[in-house]
PDB file of N, CA, C and O in Angstrom, chain B, residues numbered from 101:
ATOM      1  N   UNK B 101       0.845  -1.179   0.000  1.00  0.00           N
ATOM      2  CA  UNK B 101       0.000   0.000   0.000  1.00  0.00           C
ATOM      3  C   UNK B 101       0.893   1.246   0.000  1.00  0.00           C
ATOM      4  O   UNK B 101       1.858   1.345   0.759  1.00  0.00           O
ATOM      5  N   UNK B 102       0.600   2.029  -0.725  1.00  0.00           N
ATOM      6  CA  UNK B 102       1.305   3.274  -1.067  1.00  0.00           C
ATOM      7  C   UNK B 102       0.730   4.401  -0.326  1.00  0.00           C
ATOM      8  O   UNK B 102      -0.491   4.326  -0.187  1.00  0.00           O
ATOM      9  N   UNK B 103       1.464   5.713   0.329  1.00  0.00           N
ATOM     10  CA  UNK B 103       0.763   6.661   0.700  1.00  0.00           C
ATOM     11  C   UNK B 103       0.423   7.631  -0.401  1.00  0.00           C
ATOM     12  O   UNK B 103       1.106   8.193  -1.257  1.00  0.00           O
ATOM     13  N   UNK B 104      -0.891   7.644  -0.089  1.00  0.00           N
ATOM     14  CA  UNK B 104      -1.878   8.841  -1.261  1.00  0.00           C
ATOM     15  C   UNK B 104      -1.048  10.335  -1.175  1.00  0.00           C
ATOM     16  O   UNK B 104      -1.157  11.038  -2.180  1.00  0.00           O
ATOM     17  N   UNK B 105      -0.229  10.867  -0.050  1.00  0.00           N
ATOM     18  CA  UNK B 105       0.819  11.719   0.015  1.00  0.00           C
ATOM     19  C   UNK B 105       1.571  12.015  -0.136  1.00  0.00           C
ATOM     20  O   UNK B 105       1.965  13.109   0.269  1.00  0.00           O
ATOM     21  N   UNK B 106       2.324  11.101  -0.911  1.00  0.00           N
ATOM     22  CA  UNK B 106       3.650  10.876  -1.049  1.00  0.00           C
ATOM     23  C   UNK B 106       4.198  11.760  -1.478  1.00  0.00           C
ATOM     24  O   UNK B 106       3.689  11.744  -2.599  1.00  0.00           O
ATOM     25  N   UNK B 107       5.236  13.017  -1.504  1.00  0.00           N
ATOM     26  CA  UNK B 107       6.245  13.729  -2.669  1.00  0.00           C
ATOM     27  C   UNK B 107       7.251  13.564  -2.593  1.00  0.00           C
ATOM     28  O   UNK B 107       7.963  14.183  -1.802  1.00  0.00           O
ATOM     29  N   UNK B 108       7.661  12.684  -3.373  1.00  0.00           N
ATOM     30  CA  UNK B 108       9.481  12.696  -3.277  1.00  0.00           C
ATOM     31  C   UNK B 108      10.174  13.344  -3.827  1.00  0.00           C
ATOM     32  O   UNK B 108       9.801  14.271  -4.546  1.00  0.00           O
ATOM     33  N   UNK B 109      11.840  12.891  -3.550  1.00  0.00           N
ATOM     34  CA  UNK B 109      12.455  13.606  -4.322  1.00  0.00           C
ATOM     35  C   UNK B 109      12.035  13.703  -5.994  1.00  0.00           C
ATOM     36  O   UNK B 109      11.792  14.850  -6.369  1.00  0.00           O
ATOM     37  N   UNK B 110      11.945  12.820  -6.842  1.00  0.00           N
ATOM     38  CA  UNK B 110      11.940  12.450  -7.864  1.00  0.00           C
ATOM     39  C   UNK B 110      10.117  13.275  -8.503  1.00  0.00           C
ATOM     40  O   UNK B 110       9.836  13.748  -9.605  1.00  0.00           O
ATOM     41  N   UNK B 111       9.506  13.169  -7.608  1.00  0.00           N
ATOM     42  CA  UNK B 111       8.347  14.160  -7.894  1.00  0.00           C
ATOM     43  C   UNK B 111       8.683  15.874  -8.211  1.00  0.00           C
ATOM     44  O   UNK B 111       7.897  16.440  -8.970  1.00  0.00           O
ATOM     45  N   UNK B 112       9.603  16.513  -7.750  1.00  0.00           N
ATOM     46  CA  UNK B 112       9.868  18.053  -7.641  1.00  0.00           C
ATOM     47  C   UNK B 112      11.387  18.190  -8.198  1.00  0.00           C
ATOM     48  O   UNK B 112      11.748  19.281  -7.758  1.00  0.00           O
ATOM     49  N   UNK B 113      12.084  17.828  -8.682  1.00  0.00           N
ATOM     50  CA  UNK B 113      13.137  17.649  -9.454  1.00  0.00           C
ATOM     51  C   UNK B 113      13.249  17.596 -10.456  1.00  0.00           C
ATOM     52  O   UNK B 113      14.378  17.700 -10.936  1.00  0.00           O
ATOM     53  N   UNK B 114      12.101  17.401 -11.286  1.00  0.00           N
ATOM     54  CA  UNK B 114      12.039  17.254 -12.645  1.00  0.00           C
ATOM     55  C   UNK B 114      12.359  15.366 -13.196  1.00  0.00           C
ATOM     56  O   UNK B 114      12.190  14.970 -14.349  1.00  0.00           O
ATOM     57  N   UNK B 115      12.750  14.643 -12.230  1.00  0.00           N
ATOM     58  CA  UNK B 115      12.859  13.527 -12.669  1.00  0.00           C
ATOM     59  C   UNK B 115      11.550  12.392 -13.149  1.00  0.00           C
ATOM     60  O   UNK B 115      11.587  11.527 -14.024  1.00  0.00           O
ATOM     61  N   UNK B 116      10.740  12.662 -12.482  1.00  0.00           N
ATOM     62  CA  UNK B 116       9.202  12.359 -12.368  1.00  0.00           C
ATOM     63  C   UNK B 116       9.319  11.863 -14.057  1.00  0.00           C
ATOM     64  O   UNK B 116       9.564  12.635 -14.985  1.00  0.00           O
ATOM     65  N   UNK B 117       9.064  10.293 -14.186  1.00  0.00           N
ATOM     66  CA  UNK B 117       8.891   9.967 -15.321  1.00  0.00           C
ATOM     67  C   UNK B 117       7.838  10.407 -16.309  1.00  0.00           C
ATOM     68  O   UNK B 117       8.144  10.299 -17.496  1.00  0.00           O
ATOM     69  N   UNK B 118       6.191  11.068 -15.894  1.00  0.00           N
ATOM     70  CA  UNK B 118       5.790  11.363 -16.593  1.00  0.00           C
ATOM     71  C   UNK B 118       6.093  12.500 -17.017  1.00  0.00           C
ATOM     72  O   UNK B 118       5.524  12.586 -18.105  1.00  0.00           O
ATOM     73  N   UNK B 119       6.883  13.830 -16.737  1.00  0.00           N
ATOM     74  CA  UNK B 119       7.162  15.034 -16.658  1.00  0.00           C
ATOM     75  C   UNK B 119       8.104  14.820 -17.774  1.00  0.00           C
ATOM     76  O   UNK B 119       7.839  15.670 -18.624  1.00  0.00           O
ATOM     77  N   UNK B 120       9.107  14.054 -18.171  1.00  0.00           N
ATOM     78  CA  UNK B 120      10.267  13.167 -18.957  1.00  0.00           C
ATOM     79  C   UNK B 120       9.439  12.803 -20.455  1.00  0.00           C
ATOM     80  O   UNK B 120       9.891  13.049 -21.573  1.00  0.00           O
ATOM     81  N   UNK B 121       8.085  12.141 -20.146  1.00  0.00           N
ATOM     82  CA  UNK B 121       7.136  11.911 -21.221  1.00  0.00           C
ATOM     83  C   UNK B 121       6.712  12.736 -21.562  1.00  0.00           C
ATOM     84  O   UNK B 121       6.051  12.600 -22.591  1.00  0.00           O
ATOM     85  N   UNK B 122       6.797  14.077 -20.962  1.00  0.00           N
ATOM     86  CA  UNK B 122       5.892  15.348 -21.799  1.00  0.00           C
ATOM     87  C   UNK B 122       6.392  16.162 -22.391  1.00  0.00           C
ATOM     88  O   UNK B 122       5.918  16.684 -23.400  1.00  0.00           O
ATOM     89  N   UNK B 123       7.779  16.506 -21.711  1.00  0.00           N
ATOM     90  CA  UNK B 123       8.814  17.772 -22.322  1.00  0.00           C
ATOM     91  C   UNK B 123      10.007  16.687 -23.557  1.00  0.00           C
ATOM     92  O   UNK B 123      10.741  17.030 -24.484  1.00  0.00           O
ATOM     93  N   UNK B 124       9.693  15.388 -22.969  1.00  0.00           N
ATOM     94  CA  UNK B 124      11.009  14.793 -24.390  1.00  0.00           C
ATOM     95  C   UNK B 124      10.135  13.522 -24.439  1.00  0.00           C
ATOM     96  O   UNK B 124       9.990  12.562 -23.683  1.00  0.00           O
ATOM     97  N   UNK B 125       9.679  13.844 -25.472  1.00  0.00           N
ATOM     98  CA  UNK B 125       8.684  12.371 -26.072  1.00  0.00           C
ATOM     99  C   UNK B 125       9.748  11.872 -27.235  1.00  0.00           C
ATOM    100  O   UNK B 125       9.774  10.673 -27.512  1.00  0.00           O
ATOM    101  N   UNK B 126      10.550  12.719 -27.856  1.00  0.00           N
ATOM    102  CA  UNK B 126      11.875  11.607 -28.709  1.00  0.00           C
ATOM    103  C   UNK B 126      12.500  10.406 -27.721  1.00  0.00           C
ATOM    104  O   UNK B 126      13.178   9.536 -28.267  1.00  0.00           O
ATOM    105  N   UNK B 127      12.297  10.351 -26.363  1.00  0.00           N
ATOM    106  CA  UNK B 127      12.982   9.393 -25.488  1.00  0.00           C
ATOM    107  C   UNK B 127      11.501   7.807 -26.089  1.00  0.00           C
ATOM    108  O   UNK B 127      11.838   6.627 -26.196  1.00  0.00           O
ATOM    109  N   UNK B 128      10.315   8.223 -26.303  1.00  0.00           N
ATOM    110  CA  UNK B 128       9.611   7.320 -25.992  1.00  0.00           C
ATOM    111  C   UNK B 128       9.211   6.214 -25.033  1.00  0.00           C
ATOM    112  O   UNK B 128       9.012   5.003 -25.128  1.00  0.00           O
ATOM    113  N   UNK B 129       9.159   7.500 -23.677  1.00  0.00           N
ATOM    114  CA  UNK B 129       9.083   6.858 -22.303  1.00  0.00           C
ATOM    115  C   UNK B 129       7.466   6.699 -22.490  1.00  0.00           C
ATOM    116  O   UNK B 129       6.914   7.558 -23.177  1.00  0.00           O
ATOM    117  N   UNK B 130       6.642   5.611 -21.898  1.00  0.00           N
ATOM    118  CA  UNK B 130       4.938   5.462 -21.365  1.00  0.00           C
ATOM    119  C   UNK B 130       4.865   6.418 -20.413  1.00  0.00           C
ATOM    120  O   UNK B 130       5.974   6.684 -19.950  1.00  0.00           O
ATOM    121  N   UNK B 131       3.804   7.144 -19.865  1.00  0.00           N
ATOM    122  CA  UNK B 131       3.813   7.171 -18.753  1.00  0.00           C
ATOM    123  C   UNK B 131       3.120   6.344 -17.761  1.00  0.00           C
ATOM    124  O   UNK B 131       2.213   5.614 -18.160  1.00  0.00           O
ATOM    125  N   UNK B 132       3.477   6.367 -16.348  1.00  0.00           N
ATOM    126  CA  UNK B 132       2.958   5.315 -15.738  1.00  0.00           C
ATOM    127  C   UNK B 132       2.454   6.395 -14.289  1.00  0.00           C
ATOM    128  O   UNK B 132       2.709   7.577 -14.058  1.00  0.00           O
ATOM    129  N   UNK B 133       1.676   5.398 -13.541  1.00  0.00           N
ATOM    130  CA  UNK B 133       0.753   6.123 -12.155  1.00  0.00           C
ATOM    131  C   UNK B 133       1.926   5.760 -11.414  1.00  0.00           C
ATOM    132  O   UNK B 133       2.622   4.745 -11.465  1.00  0.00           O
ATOM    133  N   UNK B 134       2.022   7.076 -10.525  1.00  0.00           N
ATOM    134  CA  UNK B 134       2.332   7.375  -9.055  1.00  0.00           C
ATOM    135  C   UNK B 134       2.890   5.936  -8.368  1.00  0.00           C
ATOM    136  O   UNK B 134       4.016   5.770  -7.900  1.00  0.00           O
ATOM    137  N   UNK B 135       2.049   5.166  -8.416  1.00  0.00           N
ATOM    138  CA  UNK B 135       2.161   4.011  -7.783  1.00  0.00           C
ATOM    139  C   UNK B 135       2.829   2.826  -8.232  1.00  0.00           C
ATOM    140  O   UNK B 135       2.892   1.798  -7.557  1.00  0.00           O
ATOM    141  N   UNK B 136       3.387   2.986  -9.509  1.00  0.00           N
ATOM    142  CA  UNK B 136       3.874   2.013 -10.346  1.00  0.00           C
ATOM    143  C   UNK B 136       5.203   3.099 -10.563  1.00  0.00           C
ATOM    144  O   UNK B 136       5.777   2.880 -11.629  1.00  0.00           O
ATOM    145  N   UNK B 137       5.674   3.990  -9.927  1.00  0.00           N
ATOM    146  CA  UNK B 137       7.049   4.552 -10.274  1.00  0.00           C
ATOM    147  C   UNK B 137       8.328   4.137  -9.684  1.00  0.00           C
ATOM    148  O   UNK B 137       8.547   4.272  -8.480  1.00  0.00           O
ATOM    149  N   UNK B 138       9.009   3.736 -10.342  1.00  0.00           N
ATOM    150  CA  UNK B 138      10.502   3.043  -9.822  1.00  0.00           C
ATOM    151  C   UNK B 138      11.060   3.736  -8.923  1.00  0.00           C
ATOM    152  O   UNK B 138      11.614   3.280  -7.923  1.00  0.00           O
ATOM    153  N   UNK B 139      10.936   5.022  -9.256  1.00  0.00           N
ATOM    154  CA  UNK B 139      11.751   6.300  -8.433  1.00  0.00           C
ATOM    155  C   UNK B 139      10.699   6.215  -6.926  1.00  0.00           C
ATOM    156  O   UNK B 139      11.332   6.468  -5.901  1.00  0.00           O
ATOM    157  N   UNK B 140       9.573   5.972  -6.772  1.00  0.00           N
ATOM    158  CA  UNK B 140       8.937   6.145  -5.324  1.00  0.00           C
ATOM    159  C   UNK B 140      10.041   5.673  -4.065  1.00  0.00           C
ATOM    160  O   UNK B 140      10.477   4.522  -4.027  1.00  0.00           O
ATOM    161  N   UNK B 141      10.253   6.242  -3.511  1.00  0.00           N
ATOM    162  CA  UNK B 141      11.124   5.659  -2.630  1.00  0.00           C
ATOM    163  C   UNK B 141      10.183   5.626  -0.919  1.00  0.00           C
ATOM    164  O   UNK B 141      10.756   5.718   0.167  1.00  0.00           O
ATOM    165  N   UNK B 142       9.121   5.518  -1.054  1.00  0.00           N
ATOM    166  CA  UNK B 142       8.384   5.633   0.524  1.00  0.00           C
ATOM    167  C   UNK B 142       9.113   6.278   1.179  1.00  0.00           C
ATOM    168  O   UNK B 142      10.104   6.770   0.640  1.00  0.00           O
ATOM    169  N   UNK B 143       8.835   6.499   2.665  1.00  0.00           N
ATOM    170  CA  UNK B 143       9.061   7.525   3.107  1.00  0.00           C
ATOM    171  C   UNK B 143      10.471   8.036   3.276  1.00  0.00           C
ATOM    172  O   UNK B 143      10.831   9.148   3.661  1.00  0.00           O
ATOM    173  N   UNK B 144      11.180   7.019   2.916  1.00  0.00           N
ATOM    174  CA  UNK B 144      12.901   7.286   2.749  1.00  0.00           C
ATOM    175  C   UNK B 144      13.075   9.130   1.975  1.00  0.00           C
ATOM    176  O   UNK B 144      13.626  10.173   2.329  1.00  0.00           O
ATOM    177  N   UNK B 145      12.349   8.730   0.939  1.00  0.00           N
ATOM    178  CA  UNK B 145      12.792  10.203   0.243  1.00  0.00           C
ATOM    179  C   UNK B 145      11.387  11.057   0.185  1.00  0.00           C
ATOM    180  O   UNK B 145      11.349  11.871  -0.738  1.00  0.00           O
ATOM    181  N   UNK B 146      10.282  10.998   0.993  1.00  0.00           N
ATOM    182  CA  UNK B 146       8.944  11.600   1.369  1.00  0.00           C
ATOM    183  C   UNK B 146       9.610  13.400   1.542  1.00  0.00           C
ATOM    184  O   UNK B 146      10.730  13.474   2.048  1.00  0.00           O
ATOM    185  N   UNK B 147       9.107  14.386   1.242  1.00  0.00           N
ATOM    186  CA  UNK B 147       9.166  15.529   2.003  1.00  0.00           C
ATOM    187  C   UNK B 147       8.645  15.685   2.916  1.00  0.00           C
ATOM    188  O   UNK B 147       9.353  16.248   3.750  1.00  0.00           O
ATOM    189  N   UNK B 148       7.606  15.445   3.261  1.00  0.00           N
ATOM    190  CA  UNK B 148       7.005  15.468   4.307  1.00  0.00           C
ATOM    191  C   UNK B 148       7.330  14.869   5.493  1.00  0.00           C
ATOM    192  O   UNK B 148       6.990  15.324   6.584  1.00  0.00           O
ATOM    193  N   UNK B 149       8.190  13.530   5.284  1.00  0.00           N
ATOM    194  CA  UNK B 149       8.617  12.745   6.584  1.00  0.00           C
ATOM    195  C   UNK B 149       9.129  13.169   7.653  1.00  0.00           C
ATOM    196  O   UNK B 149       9.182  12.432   8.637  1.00  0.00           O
ATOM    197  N   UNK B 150       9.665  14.589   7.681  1.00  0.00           N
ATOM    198  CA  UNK B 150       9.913  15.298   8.740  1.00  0.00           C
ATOM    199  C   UNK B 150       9.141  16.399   9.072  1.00  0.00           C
ATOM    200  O   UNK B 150       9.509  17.375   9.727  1.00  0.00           O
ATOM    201  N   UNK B 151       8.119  16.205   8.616  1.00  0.00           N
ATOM    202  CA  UNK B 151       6.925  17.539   8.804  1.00  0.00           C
ATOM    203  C   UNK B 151       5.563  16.496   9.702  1.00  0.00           C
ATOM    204  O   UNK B 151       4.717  15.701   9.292  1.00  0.00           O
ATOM    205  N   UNK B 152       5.928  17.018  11.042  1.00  0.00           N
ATOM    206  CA  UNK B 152       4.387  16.503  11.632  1.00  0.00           C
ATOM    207  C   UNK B 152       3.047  16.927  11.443  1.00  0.00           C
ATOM    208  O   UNK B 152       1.989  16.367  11.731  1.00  0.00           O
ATOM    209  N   UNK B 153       3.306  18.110  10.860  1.00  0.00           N
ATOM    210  CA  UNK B 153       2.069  18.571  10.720  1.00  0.00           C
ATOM    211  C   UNK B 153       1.060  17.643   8.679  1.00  0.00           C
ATOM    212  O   UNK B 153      -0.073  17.576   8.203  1.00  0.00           O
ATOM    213  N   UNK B 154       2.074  17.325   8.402  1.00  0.00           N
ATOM    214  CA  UNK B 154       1.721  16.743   7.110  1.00  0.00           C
ATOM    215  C   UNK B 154       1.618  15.412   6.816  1.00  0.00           C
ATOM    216  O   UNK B 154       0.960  14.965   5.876  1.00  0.00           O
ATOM    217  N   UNK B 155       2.456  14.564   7.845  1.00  0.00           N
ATOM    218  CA  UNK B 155       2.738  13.116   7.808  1.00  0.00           C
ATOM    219  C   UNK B 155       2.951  12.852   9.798  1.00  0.00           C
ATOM    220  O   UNK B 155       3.959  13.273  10.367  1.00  0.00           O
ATOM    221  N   UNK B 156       2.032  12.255  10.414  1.00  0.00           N
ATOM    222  CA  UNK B 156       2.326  11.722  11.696  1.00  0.00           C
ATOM    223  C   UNK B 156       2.625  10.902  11.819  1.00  0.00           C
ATOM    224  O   UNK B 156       2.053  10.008  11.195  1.00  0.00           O
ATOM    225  N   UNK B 157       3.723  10.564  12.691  1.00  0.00           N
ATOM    226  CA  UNK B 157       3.788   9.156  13.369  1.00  0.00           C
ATOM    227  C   UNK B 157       3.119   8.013  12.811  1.00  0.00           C
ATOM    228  O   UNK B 157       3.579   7.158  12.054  1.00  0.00           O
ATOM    229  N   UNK B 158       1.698   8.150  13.407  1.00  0.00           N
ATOM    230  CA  UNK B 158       0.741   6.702  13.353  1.00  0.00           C
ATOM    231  C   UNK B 158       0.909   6.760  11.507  1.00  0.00           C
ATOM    232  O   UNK B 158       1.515   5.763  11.114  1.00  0.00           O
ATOM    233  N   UNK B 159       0.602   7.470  10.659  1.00  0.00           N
ATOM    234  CA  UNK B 159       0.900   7.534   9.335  1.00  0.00           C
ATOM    235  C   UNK B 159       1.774   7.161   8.391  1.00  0.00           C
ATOM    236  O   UNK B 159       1.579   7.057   7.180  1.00  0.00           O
ATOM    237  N   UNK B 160       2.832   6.947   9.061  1.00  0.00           N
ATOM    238  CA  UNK B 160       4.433   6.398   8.636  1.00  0.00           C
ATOM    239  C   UNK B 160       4.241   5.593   9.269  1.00  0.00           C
ATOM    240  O   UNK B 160       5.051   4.742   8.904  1.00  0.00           O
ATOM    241  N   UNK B 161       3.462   5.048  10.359  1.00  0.00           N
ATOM    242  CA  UNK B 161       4.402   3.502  10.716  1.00  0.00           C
ATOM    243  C   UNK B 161       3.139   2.849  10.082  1.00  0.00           C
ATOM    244  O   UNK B 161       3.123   1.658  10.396  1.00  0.00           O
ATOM    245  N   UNK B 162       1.705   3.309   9.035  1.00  0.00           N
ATOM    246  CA  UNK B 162       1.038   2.494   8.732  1.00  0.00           C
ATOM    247  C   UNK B 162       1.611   2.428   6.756  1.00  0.00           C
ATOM    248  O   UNK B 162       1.402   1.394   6.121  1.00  0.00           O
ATOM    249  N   UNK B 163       2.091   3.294   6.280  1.00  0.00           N
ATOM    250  CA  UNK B 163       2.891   3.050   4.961  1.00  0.00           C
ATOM    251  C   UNK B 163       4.661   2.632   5.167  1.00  0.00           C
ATOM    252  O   UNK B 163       5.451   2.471   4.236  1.00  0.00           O
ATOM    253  N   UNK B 164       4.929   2.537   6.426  1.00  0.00           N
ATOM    254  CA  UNK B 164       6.742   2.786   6.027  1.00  0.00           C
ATOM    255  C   UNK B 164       6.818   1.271   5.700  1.00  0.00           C
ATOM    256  O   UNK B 164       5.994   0.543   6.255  1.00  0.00           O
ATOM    257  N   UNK B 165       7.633   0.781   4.940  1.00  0.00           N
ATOM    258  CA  UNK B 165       8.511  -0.712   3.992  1.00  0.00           C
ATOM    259  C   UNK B 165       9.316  -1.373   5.276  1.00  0.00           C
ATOM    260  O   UNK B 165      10.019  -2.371   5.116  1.00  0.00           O
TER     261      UNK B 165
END
Protein backbone atom coordinates (compact mmCIF):
# COMPACT_ATOMS: atom_id res chain seq x y z
CA UNK A 1 0.00 0.00 0.00
CA UNK A 2 1.30 3.27 -1.07
CA UNK A 3 0.76 6.66 0.70
CA UNK A 4 -1.88 8.84 -1.26
CA UNK A 5 0.82 11.72 0.02
CA UNK A 6 3.65 10.88 -1.05
CA UNK A 7 6.25 13.73 -2.67
CA UNK A 8 9.48 12.70 -3.28
CA UNK A 9 12.46 13.61 -4.32
CA UNK A 10 11.94 12.45 -7.86
CA UNK A 11 8.35 14.16 -7.89
CA UNK A 12 9.87 18.05 -7.64
CA UNK A 13 13.14 17.65 -9.45
CA UNK A 14 12.04 17.25 -12.65
CA UNK A 15 12.86 13.53 -12.67
CA UNK A 16 9.20 12.36 -12.37
CA UNK A 17 8.89 9.97 -15.32
CA UNK A 18 5.79 11.36 -16.59
CA UNK A 19 7.16 15.03 -16.66
CA UNK A 20 10.27 13.17 -18.96
CA UNK A 21 7.14 11.91 -21.22
CA UNK A 22 5.89 15.35 -21.80
CA UNK A 23 8.81 17.77 -22.32
CA UNK A 24 11.01 14.79 -24.39
CA UNK A 25 8.68 12.37 -26.07
CA UNK A 26 11.87 11.61 -28.71
CA UNK A 27 12.98 9.39 -25.49
CA UNK A 28 9.61 7.32 -25.99
CA UNK A 29 9.08 6.86 -22.30
CA UNK A 30 4.94 5.46 -21.37
CA UNK A 31 3.81 7.17 -18.75
CA UNK A 32 2.96 5.31 -15.74
CA UNK A 33 0.75 6.12 -12.15
CA UNK A 34 2.33 7.38 -9.06
CA UNK A 35 2.16 4.01 -7.78
CA UNK A 36 3.87 2.01 -10.35
CA UNK A 37 7.05 4.55 -10.27
CA UNK A 38 10.50 3.04 -9.82
CA UNK A 39 11.75 6.30 -8.43
CA UNK A 40 8.94 6.15 -5.32
CA UNK A 41 11.12 5.66 -2.63
CA UNK A 42 8.38 5.63 0.52
CA UNK A 43 9.06 7.53 3.11
CA UNK A 44 12.90 7.29 2.75
CA UNK A 45 12.79 10.20 0.24
CA UNK A 46 8.94 11.60 1.37
CA UNK A 47 9.17 15.53 2.00
CA UNK A 48 7.00 15.47 4.31
CA UNK A 49 8.62 12.75 6.58
CA UNK A 50 9.91 15.30 8.74
CA UNK A 51 6.93 17.54 8.80
CA UNK A 52 4.39 16.50 11.63
CA UNK A 53 2.07 18.57 10.72
CA UNK A 54 1.72 16.74 7.11
CA UNK A 55 2.74 13.12 7.81
CA UNK A 56 2.33 11.72 11.70
CA UNK A 57 3.79 9.16 13.37
CA UNK A 58 0.74 6.70 13.35
CA UNK A 59 0.90 7.53 9.34
CA UNK A 60 4.43 6.40 8.64
CA UNK A 61 4.40 3.50 10.72
CA UNK A 62 1.04 2.49 8.73
CA UNK A 63 2.89 3.05 4.96
CA UNK A 64 6.74 2.79 6.03
CA UNK A 65 8.51 -0.71 3.99
Amino acid sequence: MFCPDYCGLSCVNDDCPNIICETHPEYGFDPVSCAECLLRGGCDDCLYVHMPEMCSEEKKAKYKR
